[in-house]
C-alpha positions as CSV (number, residue, x, y, z in Angstrom):
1,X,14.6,28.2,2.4
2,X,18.3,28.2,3.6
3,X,20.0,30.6,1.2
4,X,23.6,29.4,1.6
5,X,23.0,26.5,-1.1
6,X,23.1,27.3,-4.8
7,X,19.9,25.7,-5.9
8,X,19.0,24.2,-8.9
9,X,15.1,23.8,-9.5
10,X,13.4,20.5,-11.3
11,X,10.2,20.3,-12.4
12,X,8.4,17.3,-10.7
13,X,7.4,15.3,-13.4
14,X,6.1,11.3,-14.6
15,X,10.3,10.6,-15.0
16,X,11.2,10.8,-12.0
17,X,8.8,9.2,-10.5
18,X,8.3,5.2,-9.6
19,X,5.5,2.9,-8.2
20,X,2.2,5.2,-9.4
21,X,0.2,4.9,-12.0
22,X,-1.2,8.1,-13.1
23,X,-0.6,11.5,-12.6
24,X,-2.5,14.4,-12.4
25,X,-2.2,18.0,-12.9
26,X,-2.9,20.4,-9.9
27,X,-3.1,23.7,-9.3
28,X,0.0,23.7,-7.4
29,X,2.0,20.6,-9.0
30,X,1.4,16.9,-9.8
31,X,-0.5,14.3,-7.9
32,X,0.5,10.9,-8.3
33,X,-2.6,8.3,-8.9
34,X,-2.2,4.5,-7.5
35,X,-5.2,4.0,-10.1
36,X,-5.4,5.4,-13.4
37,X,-8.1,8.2,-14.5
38,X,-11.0,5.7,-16.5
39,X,-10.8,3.6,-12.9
40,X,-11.1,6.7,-10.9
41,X,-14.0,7.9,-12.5
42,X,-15.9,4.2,-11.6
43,X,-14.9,4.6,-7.6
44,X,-18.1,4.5,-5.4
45,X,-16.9,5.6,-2.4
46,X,-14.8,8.2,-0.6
47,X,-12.6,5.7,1.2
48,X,-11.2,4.4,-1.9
49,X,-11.0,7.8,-3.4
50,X,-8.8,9.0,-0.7
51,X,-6.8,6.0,-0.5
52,X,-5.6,5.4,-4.2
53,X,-4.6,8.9,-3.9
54,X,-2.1,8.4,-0.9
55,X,1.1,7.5,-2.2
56,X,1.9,4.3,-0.7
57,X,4.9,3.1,-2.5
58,X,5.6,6.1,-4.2
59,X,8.9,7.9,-4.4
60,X,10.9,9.8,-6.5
61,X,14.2,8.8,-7.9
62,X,17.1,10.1,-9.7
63,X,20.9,10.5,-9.1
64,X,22.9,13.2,-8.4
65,X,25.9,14.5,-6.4
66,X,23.6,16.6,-4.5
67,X,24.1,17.3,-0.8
68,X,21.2,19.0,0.4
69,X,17.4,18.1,-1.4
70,X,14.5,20.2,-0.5
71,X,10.9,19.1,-2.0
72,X,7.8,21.5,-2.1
73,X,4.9,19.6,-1.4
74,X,1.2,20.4,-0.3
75,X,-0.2,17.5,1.8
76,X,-3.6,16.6,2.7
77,X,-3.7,15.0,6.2
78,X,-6.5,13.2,7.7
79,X,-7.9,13.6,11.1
80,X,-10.7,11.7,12.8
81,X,-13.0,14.0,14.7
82,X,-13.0,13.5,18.4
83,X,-9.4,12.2,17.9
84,X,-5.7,14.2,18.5
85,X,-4.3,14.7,15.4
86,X,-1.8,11.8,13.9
87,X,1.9,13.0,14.3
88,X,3.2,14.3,10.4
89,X,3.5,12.5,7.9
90,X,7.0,11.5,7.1
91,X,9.1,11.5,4.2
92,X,12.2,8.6,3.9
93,X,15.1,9.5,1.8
94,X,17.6,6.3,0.7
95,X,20.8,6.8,-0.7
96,X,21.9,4.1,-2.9
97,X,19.2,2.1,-1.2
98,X,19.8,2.7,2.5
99,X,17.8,5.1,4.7
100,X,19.5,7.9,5.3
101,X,17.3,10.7,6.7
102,X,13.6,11.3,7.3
103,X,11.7,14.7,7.3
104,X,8.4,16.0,7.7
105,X,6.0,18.8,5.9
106,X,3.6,20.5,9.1
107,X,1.2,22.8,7.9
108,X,-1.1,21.7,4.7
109,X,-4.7,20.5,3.9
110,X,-6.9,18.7,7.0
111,X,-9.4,16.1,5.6
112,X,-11.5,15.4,8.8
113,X,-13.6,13.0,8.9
114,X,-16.6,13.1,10.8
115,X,-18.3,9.9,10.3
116,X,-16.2,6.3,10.9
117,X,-19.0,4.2,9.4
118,X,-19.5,6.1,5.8
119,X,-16.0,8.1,5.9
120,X,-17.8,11.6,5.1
121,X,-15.7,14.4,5.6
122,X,-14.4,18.0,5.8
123,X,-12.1,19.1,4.3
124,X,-10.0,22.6,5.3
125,X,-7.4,24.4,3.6
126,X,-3.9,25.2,4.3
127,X,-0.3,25.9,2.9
128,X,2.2,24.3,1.0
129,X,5.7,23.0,3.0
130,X,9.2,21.8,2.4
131,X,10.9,18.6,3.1
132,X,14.9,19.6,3.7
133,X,17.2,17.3,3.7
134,X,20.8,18.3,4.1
135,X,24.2,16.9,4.9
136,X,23.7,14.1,2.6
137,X,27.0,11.7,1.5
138,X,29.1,13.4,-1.4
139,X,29.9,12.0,-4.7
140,X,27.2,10.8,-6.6
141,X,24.6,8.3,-5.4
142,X,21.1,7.2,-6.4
143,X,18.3,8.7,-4.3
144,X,14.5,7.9,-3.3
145,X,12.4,10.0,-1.4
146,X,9.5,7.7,-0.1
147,X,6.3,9.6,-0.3
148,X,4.3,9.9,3.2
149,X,2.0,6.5,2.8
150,X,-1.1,7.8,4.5
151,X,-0.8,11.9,3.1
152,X,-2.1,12.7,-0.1
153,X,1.0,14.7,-1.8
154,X,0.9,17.5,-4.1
155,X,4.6,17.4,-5.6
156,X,5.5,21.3,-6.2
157,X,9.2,21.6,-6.7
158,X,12.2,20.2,-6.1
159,X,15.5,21.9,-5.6
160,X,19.0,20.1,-5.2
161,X,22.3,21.9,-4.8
162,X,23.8,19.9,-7.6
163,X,21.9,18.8,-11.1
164,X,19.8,15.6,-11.1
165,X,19.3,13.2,-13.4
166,X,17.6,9.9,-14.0
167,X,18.2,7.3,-11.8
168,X,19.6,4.0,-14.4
169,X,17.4,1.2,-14.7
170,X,18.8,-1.4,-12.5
171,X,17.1,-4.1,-13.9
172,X,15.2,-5.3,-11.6
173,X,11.8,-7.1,-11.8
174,X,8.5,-5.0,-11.3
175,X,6.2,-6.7,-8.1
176,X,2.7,-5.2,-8.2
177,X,1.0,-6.3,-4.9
178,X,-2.7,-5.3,-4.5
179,X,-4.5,-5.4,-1.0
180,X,-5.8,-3.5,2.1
181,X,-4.7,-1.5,4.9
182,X,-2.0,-3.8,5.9
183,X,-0.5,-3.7,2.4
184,X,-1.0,-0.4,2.2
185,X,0.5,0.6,5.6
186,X,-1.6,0.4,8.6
187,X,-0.1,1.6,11.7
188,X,3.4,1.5,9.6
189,X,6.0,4.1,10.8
190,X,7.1,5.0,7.9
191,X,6.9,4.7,4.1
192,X,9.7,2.5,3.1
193,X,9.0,0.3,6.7
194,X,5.5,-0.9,5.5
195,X,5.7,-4.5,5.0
196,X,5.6,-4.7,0.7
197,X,7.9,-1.9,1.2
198,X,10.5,-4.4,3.1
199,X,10.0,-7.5,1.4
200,X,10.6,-5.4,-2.0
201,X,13.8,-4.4,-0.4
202,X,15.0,-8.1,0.5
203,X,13.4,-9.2,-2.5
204,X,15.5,-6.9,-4.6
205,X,12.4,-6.3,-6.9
206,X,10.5,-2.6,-7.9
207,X,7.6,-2.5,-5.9
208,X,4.2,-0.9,-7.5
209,X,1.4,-1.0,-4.4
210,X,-2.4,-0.8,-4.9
211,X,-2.3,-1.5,-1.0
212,X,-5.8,0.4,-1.2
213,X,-6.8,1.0,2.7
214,X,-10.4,-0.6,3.8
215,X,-10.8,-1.3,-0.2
216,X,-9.4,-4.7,-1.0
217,X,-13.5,-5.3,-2.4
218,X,-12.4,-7.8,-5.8
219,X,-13.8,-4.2,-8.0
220,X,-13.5,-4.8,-11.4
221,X,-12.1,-1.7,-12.2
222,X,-8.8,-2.4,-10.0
223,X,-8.3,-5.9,-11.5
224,X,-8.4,-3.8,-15.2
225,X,-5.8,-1.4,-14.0
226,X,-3.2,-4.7,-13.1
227,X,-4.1,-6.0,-16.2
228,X,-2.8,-2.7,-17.6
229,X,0.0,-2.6,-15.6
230,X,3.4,-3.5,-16.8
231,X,4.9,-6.4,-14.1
232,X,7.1,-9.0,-13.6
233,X,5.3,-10.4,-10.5
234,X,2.0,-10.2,-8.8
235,X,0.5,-10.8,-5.7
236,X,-3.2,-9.9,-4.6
237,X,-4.1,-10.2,-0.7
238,X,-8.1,-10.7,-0.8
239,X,-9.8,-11.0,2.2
240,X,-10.2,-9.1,5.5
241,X,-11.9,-6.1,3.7
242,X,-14.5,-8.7,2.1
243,X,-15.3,-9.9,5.6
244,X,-15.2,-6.8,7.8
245,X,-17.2,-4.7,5.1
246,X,-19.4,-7.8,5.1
247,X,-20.2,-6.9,1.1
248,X,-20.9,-10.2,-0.1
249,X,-21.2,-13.8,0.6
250,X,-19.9,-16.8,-0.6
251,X,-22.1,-17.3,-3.5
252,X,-20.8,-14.2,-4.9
253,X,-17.4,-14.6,-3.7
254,X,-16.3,-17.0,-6.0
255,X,-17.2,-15.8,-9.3
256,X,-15.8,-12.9,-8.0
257,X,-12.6,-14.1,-7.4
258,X,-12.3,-15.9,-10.4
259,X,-13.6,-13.0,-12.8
260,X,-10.5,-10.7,-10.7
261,X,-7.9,-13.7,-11.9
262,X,-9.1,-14.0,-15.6
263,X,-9.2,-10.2,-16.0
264,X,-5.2,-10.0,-14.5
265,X,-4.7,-13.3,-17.0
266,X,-5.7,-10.7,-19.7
267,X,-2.8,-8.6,-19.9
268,X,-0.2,-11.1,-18.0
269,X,-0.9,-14.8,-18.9
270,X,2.1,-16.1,-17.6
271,X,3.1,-13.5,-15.2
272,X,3.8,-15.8,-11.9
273,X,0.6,-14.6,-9.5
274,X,0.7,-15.3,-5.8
275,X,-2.7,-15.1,-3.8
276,X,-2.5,-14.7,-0.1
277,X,-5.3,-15.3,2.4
278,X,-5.5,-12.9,5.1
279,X,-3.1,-12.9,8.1
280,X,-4.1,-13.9,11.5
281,X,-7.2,-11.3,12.6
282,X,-8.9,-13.3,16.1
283,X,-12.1,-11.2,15.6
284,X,-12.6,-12.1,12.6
285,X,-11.5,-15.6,12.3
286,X,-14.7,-17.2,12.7
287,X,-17.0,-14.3,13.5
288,X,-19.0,-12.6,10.2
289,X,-18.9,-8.6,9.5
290,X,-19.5,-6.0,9.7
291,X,-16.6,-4.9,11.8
292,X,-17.2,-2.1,14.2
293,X,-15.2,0.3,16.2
294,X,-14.9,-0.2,19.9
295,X,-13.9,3.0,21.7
296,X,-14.4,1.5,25.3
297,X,-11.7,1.7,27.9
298,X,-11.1,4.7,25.4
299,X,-8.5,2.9,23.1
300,X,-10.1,2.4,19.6
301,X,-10.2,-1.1,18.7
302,X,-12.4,-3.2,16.7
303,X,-14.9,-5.9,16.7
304,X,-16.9,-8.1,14.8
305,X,-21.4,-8.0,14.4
306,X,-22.1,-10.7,12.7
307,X,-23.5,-14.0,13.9
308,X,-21.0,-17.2,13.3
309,X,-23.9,-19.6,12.8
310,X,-24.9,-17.6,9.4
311,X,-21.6,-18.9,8.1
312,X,-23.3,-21.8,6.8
313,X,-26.1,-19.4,5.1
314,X,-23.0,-18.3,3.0
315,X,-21.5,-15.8,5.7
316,X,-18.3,-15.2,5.1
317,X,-15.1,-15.3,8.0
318,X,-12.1,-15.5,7.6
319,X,-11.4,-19.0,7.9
320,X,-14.6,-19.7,4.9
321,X,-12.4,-17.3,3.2
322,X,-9.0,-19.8,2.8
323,X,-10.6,-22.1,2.2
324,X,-12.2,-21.0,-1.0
325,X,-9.3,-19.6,-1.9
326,X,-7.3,-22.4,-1.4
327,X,-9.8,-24.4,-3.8
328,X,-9.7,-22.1,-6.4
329,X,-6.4,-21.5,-6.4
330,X,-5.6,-25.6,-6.4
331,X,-8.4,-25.6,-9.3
332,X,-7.1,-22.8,-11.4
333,X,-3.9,-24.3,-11.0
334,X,-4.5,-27.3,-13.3
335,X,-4.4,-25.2,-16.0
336,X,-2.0,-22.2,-14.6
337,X,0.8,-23.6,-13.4
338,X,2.1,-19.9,-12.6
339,X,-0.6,-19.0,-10.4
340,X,0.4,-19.9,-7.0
341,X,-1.2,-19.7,-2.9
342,X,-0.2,-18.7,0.4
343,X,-1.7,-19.4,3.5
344,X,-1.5,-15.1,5.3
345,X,-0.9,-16.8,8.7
346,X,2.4,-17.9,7.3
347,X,3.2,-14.3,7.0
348,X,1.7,-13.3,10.7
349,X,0.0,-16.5,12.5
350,X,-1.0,-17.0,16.4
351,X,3.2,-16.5,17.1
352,X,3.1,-13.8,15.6
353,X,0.2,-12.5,17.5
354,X,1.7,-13.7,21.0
355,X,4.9,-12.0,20.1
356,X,3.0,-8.2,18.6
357,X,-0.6,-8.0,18.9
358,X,-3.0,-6.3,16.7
359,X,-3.1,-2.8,18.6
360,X,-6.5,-2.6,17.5
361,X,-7.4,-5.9,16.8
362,X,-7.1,-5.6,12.8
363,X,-4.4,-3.7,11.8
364,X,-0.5,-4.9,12.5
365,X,2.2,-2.3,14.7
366,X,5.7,-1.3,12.9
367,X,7.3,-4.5,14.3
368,X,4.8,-6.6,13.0
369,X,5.1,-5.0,9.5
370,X,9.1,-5.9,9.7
371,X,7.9,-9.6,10.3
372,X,5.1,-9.5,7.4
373,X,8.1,-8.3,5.0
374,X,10.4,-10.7,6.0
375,X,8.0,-13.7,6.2
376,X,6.7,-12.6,2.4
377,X,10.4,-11.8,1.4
378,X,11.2,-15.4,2.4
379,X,8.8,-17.5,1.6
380,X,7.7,-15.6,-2.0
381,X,11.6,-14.3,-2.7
382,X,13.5,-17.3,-1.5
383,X,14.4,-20.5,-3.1
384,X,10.9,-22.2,-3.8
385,X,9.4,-19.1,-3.6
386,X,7.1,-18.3,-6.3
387,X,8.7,-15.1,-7.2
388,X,12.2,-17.0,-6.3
389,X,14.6,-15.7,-9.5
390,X,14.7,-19.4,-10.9
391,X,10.6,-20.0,-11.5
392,X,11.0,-17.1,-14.2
């Protein structure tokens, strides 16, 4: 710790906090939940365990006059075995809204997982780090410090060099946005660049992400906790986990679907609800699940197994996939007139692809996330948008 700074030391708690859900009490701090406890207890699988718990989204945020922040954090990192280590995770501070320095926390817990298919995994020990940031503006000035999206965070401490206190509600309007990888960050670059991140930034809305990575499955237990959820706006992006898990088929599809929309409708009846189809995936446009990773020419990619003439023994693609959602949504809307559709490949479509490719055939690179968020932040934000500020 640099010892030339009088430091003040705040507990991390719930208050200063934004964009989880839960919390809960470690042995070396708080870690923040993107799915409360009774949901938690109901998860059937590792993947989702260790996704909910990376803080995509998350950040703390308060105001001070501070000029140099240093947070205490333990992080859990995961490897894949057989592959070099992923660079650090990284941590975005924003003064009054803009980017203003980044940092990283080496050292910390290694989850490694040893088996792609099933995501089992072994998990190693290590220490705690610090995040320093210094030689921040003077005067006094909100700041966020954007959690890592893909590190599971233990918050420990947090020491400033001038008091904190809560940031002012700026009244903005609360977007929860549930989906998959891509929502919750993919091959992002960092926290605040992943693509909900952006468009909440144009949109000038609070983001609250259940981006949940390879677990965008329609569980029951997620659409209870956005029922739950205090919001202003929602969007779900159902999709390319259904199809490239290959869980169910159209027959059970729909019901699903619709039971995931009447449980939101619980809690927000009038809340204005966006669903998005998946963005533009080749491999699995037309082409069933399960997806499968391709390690040949020794890049990892992916591809689809499944057989396209099944589709019309209730396989689902893609392409089956907007469609169904496309009737429902028209169906529902009869009687909803707040529940709205958009077509993904409006948000990345075969331009898209031409322009940045899927580096692994499923998941979109950093400048393809900037093009997500803008796309959503114009076409959901904008004037005839349906999160546009007059269809309140």
């Amino acid at each position: 710790m640099n010892t030339e700074h009088h430091w003040i030391t705040t507990p991390v708690t719930a208050d200063i906090l934004r964009g989880f859900l839960d919390v809960e009490a470690t042995a070396h701090g708080l870690l923040p939940h993107r799915l409360p406890a009774r949901a938690r207890r109901q998860i059937p699988d590792d993947q989702l365990a260790m996704a909910e718990a990376q803080p995509s989204g998350v950040r703390l945020a308060f105001r001070t006059r501070a000029t140099a922040i240093e947070l205490d954090t333990l992080p859990t990192k995961r490897v894949y075995q057989g592959f070099p280590a992923p660079a650090d995770g990284v941590y975005d501070l924003l003064v009054d809204g803009v980017l203003a320095a980044q940092a990283t926390v080496p050292g910390g817990n290694v989850r490694t997982v040893t088996d792609m298919l099933t995501q089992s995994a072994e998990l190693s020990e290590g220490p705690p780090g610090t995040a320093r940031f210094h030689g921040l503006p003077t005067g006094d000035k909100n700041i966020e410090i954007w959690l890592p999206h893909t590190e599971i965070t233990e918050l420990i401490a947090l020491r400033t060099n001038a008091s904190i206190e809560q940031a002012p509600d700026n009244g903005r309007r609360v977007w929860l946005h549930h989906g998959s990888s891509i929502s919750h960050g993919s091959n992002a670059a960092h926290p605040s660049a992943i693509w909900p991140a952006l468009a909440a930034a144009r949109g000038g809305v609070e983001l609250v992400n259940m981006g949940f990575g390879g677990s965008a499955l329609l569980d029951p237990f997620t659409a209870r906790a956005m029922r739950d959820t205090p919001a202003d706006l929602i969007s779900l992006k159902i999709g390319i986990n259904i199809v490239n898990s290959d869980v169910m088929r159209l027959r059970a599809f729909t019901p699903a679907v619709h039971g995931f929309l009447d449980t939101i409708r619980e809690g927000h009846p009038t809340t204005p609800l966006l669903v998005v189809s998946p963005i533009l995936c080749p491999v699995q446009e037309d082409t069933p699940g399960p997806l499968a990773p391709d390690f040949d020419g020794g890049t990892l990619r992916f591809k689809a197994t499944g057989d396209p003439a099944e589709r019309a023994a209730g396989r689902l693609t893609l392409n089956v996939i907007r469609d169904e959602l496309t009737r429902i949504v028209h169906q529902r809307a009869v009687d909803d007139p707040n529940l709205h559709y958009l077509d993904g490949r409006d948000l990345y479509g075969e331009t898209d692809y031409a322009e940045f490719p899927l580096p692994d055939e499923v998941h979109p690179d950093p400048a393809a996330h900037r093009r997500i968020g803008e796309n959503f932040a114009r076409l959901a934000f904008g004037d005839g948008g349906a999160f546009a500020a007059e269809a309140d």
